[in-house]
PADRENPA-805140 format. One record per atom (N, C-alpha, C, O): residue number from 1; atom name; residue in three letters; x, y, z. Coordinates in steps of 0.05 Angstrom, whole numbers, plus 5000, padded with zeros to 4 digits. Layout:
// PADRENPA-805140
<rec NUM,"CA","ALA",<X,Y,Z>>
...
This chain:
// PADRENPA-805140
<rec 1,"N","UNK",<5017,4976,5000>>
<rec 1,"CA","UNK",<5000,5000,5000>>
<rec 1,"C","UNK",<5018,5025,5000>>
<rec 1,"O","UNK",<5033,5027,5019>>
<rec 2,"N","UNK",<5018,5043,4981>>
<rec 2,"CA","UNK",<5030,5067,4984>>
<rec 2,"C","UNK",<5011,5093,4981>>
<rec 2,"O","UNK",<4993,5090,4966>>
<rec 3,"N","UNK",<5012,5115,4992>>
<rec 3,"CA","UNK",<4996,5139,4996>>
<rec 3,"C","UNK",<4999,5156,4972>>
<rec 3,"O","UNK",<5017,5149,4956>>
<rec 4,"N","UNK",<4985,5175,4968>>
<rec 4,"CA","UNK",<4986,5196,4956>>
<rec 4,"C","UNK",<4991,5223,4958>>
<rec 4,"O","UNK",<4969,5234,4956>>
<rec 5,"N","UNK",<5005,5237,4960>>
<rec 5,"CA","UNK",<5001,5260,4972>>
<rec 5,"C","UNK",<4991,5290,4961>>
<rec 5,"O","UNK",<5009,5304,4951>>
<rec 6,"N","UNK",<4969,5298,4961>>
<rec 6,"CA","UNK",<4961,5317,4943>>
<rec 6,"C","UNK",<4973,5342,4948>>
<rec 6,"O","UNK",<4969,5358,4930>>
<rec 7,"N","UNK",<4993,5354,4975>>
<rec 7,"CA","UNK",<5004,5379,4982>>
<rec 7,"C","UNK",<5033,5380,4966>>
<rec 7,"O","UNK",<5045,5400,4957>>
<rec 8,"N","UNK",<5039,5357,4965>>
<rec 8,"CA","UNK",<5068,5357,4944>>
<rec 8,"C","UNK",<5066,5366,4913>>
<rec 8,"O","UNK",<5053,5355,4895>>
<rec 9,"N","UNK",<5081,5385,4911>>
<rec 9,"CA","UNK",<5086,5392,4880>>
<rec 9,"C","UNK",<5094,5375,4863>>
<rec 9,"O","UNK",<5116,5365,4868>>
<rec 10,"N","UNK",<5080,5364,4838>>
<rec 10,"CA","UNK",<5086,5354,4826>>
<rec 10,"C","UNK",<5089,5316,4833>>
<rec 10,"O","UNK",<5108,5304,4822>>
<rec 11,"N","UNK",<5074,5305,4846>>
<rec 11,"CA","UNK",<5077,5288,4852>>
<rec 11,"C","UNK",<5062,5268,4842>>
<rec 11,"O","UNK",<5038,5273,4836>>
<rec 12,"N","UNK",<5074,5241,4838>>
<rec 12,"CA","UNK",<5069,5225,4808>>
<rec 12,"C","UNK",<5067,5208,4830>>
<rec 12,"O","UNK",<5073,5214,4853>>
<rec 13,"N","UNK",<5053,5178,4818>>
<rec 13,"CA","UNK",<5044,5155,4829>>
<rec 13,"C","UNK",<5053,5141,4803>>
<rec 13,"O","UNK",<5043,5152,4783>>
<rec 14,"N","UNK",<5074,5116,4796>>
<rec 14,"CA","UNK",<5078,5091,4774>>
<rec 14,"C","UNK",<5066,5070,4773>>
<rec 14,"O","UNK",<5071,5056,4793>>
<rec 15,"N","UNK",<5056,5063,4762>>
<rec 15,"CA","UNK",<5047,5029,4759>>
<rec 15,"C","UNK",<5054,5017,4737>>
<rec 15,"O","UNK",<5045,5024,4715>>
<rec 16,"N","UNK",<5069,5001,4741>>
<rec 16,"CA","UNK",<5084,4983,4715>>
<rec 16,"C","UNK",<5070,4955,4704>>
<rec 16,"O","UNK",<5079,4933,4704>>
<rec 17,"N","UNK",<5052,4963,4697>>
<rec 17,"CA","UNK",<5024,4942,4685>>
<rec 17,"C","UNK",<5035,4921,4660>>
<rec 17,"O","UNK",<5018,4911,4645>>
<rec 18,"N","UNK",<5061,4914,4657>>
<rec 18,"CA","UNK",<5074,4903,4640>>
<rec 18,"C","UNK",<5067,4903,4608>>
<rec 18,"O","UNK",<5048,4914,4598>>
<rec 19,"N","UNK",<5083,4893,4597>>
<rec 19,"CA","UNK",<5061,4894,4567>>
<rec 19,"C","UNK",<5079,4930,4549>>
<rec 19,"O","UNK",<5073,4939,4527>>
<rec 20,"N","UNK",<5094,4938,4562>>
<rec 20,"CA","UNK",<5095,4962,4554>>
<rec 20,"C","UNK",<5088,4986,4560>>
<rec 20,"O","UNK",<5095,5007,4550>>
<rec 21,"N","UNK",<5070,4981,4584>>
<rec 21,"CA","UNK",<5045,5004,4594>>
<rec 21,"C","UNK",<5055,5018,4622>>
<rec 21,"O","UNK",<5071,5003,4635>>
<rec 22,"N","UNK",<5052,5031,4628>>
<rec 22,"CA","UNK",<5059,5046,4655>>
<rec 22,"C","UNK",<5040,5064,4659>>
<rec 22,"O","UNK",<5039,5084,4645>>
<rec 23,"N","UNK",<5020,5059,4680>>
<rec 23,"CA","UNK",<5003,5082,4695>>
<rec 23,"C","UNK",<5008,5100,4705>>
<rec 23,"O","UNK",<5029,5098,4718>>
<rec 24,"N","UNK",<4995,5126,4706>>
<rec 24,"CA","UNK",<5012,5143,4714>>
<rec 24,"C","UNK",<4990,5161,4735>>
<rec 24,"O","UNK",<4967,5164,4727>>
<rec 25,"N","UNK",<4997,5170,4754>>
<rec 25,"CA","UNK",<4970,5184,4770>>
<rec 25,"C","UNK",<4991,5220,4770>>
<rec 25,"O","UNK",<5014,5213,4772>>
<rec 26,"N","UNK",<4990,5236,4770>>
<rec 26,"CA","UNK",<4999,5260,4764>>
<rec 26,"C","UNK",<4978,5273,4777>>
<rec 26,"O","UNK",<4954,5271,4775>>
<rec 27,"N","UNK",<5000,5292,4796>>
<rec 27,"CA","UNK",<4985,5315,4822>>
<rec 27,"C","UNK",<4978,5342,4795>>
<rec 27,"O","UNK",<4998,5352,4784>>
<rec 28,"N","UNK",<4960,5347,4791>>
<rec 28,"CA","UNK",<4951,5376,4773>>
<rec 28,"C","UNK",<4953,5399,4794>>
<rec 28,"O","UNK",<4972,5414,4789>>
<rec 29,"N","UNK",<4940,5404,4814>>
<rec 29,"CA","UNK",<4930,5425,4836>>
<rec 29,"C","UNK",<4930,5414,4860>>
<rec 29,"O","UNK",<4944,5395,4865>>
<rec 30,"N","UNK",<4915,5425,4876>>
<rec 30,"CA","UNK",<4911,5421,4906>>
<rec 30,"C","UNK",<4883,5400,4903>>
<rec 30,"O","UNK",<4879,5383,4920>>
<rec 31,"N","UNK",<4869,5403,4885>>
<rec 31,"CA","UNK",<4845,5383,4884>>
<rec 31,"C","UNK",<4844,5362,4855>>
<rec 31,"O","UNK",<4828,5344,4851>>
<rec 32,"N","UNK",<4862,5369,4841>>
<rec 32,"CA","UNK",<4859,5339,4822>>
<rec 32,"C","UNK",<4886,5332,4806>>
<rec 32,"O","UNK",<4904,5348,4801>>
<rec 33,"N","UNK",<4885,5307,4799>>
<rec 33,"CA","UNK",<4904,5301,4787>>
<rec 33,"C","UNK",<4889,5280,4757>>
<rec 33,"O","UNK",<4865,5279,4749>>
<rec 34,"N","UNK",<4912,5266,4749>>
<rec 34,"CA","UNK",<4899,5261,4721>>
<rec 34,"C","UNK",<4917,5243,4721>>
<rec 34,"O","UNK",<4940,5246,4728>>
<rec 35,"N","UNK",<4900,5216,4710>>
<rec 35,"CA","UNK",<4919,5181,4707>>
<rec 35,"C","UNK",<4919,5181,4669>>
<rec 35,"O","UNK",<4902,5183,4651>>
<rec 36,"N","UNK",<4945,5177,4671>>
<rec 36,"CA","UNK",<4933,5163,4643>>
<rec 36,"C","UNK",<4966,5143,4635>>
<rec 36,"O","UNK",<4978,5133,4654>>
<rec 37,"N","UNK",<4974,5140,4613>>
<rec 37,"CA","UNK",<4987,5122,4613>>
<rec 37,"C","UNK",<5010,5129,4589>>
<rec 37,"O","UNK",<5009,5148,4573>>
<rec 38,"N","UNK",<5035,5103,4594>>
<rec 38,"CA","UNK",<5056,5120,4576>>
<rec 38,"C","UNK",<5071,5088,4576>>
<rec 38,"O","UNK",<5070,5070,4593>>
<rec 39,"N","UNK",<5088,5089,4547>>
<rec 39,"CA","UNK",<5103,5067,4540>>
<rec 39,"C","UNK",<5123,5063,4559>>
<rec 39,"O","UNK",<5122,5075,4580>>
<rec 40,"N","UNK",<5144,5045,4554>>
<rec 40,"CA","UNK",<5167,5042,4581>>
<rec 40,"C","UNK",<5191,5068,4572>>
<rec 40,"O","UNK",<5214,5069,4580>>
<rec 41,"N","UNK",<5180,5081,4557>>
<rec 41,"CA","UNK",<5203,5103,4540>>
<rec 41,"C","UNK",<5190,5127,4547>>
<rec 41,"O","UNK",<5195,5146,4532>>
<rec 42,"N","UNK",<5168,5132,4572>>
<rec 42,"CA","UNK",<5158,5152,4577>>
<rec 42,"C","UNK",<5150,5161,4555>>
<rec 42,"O","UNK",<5160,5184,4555>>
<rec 43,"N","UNK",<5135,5158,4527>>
<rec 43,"CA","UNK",<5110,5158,4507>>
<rec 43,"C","UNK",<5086,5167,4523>>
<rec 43,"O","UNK",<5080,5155,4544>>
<rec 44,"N","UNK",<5076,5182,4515>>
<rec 44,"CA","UNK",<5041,5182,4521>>
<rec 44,"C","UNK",<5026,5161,4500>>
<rec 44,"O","UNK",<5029,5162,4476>>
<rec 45,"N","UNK",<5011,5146,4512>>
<rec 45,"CA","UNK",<5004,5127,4494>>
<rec 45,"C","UNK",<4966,5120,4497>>
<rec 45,"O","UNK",<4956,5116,4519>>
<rec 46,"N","UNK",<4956,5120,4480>>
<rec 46,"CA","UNK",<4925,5118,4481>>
<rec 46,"C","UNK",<4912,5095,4505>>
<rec 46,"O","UNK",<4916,5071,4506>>
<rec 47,"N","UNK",<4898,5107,4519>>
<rec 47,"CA","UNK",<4876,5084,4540>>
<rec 47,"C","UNK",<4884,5065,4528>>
<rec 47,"O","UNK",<4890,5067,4505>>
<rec 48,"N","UNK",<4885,5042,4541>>
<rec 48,"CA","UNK",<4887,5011,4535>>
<rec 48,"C","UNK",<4874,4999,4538>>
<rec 48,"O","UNK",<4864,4996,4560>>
<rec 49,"N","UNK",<4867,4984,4511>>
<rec 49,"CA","UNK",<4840,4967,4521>>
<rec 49,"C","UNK",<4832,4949,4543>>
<rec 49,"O","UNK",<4849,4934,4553>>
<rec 50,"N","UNK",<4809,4949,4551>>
<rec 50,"CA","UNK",<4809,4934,4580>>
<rec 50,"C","UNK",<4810,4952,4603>>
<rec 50,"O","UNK",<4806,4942,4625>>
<rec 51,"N","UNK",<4815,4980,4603>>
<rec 51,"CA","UNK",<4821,4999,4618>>
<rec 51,"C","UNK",<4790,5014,4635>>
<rec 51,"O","UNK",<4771,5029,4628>>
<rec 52,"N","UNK",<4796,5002,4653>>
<rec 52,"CA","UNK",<4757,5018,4666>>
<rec 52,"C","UNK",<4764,5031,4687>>
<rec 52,"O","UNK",<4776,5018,4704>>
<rec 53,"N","UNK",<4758,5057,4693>>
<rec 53,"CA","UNK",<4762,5072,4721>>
<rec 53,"C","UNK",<4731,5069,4719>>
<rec 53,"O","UNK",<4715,5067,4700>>
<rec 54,"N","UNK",<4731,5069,4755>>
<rec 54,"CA","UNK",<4706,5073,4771>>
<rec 54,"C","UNK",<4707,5088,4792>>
<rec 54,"O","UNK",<4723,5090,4810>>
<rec 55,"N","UNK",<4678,5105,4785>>
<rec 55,"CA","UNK",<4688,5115,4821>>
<rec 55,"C","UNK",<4660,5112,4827>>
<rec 55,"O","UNK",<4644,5104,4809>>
<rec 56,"N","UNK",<4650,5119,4856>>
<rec 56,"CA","UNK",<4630,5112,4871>>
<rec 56,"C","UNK",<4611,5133,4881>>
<rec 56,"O","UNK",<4617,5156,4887>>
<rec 57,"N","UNK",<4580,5119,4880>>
<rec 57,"CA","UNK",<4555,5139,4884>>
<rec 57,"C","UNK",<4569,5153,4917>>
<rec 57,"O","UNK",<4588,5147,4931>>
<rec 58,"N","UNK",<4549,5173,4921>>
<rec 58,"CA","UNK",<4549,5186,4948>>
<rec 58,"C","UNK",<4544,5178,4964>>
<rec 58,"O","UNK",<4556,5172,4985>>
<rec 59,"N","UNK",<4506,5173,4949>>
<rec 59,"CA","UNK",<4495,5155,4972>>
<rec 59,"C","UNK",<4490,5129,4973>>
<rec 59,"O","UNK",<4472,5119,4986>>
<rec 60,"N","UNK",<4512,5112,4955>>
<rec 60,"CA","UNK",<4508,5083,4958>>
<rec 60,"C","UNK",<4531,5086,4946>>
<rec 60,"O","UNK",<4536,5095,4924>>
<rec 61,"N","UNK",<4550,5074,4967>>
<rec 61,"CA","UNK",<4576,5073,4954>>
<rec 61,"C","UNK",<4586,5046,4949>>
<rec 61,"O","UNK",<4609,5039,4955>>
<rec 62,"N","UNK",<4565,5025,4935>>
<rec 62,"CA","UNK",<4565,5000,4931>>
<rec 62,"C","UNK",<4562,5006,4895>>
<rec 62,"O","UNK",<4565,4989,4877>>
<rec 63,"N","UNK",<4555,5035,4892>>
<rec 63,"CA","UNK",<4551,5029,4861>>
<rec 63,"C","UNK",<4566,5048,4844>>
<rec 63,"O","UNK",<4563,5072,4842>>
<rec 64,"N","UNK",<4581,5033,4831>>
<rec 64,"CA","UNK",<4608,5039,4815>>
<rec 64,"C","UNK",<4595,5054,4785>>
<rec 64,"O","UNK",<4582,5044,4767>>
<rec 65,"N","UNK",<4601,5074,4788>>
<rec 65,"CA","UNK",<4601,5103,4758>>
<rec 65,"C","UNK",<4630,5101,4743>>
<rec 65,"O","UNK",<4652,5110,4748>>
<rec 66,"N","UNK",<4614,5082,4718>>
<rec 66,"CA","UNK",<4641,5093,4701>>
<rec 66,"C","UNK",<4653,5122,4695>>
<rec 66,"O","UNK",<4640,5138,4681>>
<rec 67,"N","UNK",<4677,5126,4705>>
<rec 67,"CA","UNK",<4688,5157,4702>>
<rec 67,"C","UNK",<4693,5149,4675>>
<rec 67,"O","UNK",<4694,5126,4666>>
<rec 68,"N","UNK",<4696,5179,4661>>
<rec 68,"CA","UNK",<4693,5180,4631>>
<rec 68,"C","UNK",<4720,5200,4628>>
<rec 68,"O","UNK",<4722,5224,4636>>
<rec 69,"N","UNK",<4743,5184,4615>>
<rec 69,"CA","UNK",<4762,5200,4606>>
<rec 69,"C","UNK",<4757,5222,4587>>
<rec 69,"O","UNK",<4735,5226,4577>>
<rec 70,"N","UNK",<4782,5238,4582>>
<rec 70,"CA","UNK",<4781,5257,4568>>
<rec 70,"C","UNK",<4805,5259,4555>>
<rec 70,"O","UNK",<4825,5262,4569>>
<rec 71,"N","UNK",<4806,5256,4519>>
<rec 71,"CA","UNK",<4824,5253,4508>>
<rec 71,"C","UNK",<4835,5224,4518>>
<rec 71,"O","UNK",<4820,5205,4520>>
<rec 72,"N","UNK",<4867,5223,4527>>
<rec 72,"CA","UNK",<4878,5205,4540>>
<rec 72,"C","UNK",<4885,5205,4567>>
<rec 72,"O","UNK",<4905,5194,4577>>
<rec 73,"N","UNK",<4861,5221,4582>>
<rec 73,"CA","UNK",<4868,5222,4611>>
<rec 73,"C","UNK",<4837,5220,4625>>
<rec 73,"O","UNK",<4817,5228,4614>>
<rec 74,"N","UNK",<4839,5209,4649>>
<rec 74,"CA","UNK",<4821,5207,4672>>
<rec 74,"C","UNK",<4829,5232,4693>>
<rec 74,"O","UNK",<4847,5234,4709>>
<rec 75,"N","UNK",<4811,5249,4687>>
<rec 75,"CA","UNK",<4807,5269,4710>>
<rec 75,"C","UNK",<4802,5257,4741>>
<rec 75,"O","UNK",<4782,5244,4745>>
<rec 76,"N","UNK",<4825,5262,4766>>
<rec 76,"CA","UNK",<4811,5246,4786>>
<rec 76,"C","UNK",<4814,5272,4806>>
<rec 76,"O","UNK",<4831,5289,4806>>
<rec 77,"N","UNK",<4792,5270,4824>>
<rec 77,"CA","UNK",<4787,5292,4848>>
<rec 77,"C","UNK",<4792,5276,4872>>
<rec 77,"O","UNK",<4785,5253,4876>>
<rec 78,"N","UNK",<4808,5295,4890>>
<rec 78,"CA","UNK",<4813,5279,4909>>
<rec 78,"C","UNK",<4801,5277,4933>>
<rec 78,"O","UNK",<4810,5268,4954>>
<rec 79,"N","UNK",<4772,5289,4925>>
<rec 79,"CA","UNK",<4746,5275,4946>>
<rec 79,"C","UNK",<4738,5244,4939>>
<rec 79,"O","UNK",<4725,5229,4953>>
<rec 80,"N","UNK",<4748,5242,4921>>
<rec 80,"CA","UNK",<4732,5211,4912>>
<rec 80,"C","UNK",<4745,5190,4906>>
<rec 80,"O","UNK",<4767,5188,4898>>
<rec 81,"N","UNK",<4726,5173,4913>>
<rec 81,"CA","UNK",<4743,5137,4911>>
<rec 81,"C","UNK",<4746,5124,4880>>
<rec 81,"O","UNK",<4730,5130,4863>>
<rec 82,"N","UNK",<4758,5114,4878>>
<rec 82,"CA","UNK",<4763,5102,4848>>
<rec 82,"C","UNK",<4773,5073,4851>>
<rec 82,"O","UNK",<4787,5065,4870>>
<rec 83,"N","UNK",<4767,5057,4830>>
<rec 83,"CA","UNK",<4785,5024,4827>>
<rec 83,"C","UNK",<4789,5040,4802>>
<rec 83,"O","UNK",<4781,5061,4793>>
<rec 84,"N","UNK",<4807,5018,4792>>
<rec 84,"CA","UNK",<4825,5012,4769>>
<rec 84,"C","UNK",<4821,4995,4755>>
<rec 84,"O","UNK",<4838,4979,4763>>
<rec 85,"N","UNK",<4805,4983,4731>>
<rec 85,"CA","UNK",<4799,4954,4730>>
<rec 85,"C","UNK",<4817,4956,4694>>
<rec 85,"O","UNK",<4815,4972,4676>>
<rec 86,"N","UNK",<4834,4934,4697>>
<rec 86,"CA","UNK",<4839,4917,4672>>
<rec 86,"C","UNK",<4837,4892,4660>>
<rec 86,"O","UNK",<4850,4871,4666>>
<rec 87,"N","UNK",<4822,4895,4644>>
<rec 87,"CA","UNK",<4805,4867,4630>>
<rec 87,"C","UNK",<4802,4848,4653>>
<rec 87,"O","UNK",<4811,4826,4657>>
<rec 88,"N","UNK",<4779,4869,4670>>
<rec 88,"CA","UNK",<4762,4858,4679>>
<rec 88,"C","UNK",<4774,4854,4710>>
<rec 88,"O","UNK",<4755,4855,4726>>
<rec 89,"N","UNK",<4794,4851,4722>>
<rec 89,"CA","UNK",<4810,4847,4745>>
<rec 89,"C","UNK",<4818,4871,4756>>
<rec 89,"O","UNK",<4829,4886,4741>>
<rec 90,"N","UNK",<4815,4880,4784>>
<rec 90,"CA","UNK",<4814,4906,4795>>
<rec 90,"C","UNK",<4850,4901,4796>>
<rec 90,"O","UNK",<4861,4880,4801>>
<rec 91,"N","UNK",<4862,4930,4790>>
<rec 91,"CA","UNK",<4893,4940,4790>>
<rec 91,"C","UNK",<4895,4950,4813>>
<rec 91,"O","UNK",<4904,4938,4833>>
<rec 92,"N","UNK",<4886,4977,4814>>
<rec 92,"CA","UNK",<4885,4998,4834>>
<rec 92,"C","UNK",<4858,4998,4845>>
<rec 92,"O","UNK",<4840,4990,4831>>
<rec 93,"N","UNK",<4853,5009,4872>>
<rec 93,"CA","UNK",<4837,5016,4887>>
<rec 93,"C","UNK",<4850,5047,4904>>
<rec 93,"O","UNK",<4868,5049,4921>>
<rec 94,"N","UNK",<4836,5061,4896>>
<rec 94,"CA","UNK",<4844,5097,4909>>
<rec 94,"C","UNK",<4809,5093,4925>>
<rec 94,"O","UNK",<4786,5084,4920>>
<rec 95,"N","UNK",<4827,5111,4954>>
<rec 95,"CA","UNK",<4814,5111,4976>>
<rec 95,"C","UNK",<4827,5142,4984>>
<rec 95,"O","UNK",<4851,5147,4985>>
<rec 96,"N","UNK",<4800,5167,4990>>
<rec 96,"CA","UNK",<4814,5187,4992>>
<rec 96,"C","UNK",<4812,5183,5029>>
<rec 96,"O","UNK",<4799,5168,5042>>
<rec 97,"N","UNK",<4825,5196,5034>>
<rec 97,"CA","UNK",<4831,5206,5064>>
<rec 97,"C","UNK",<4821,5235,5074>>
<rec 97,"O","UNK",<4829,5245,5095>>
<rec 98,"N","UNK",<4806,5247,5061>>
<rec 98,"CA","UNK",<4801,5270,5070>>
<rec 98,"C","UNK",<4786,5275,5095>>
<rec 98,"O","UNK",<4767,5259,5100>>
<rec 99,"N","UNK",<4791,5293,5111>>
<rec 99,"CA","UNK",<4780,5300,5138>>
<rec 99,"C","UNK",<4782,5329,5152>>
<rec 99,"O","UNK",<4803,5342,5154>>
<rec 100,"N","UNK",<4763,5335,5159>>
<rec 100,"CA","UNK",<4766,5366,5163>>
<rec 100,"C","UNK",<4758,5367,5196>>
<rec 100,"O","UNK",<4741,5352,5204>>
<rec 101,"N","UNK",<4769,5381,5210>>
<rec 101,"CA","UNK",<4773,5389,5240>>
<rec 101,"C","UNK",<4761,5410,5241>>
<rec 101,"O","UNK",<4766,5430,5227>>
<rec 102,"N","UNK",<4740,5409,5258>>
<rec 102,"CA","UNK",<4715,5430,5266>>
<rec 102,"C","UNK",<4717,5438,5285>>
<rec 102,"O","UNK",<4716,5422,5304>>
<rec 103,"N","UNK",<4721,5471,5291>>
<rec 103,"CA","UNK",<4730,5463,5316>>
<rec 103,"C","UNK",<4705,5493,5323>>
<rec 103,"O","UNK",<4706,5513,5308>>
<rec 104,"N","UNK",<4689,5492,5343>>
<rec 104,"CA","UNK",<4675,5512,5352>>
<rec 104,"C","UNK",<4687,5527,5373>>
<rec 104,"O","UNK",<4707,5521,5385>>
<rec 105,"N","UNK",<4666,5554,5377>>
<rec 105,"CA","UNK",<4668,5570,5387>>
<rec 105,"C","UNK",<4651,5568,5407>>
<rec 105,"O","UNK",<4635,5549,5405>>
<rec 106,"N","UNK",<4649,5586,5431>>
<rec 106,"CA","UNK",<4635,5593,5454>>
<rec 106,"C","UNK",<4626,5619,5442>>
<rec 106,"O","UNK",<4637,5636,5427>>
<rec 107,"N","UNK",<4602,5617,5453>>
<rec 107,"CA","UNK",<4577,5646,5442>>
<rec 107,"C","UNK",<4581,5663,5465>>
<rec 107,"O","UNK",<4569,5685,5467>>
C-alpha cells in the first residue's frame, strides 16, 4: 500500500502494468490530478483496452460510475474513491483520506 500526497508539488504515482504500459497518476493542483498512461520510453500512449476507472455513488457507495476519460486522461478529484479495473480484474483501488477538523466556538 502506498499513499498519495496531494500537498506535494508535482507528485506522480507509477504502475508498471507490463506489456509496455505504465500508469501514471499526476498531482495537477491542490484538488485533482489526472491518470493516464505512457510506453516504458515515457511515450504518452492511448487508453488501453480493458482499461475501466470507477468511482463511487454518494449515497450508495456500493455502486460503481464509470468515470469518463478525456482525450487520453482520467480526471481524478481527490474527494473521491476510484478502482482501476483491467480486463476485467481490479489493479488499483484509490481511497481518499480526506477530513476536516471543526472546531467551535463559545457564544
Amino acid at each position: 500500500m502506498e499513499t498519495f500526497d496531494f500537498t506535494k508539488t508535482d507528485n506522480e504515482y507509477m504502475y508498471n502494468m507490463g506489456s509496455n504500459m505504465i500508469l501514471h497518476i499526476k498531482r495537477c493542483n491542490h484538488g485533482v490530478a489526472v491518470l493516464y498512461f505512457t510506453d516504458e520510453m515515457s511515450n504518452k500512449i492511448n487508453i488501453p483496452d480493458g482499461i475501466v476507472v470507477y468511482t463511487y455513488d454518494y449515497q450508495d457507495i456500493n455502486k460503481k460510475i464509470i468515470q469518463k476519460a478525456i482525450k487520453q486522461d482520467y480526471p481524478l478529484c481527490w474527494t473521491d474513491n476510484y478502482t482501476i479495473e483491467y480486463k476485467k480484474i481490479e489493479i488499483l483501488s484509490i481511497h481518499n483520506q480526506r477530513k476536516w477538523k471543526i472546531l467551535y466556538h463559545k457564544k
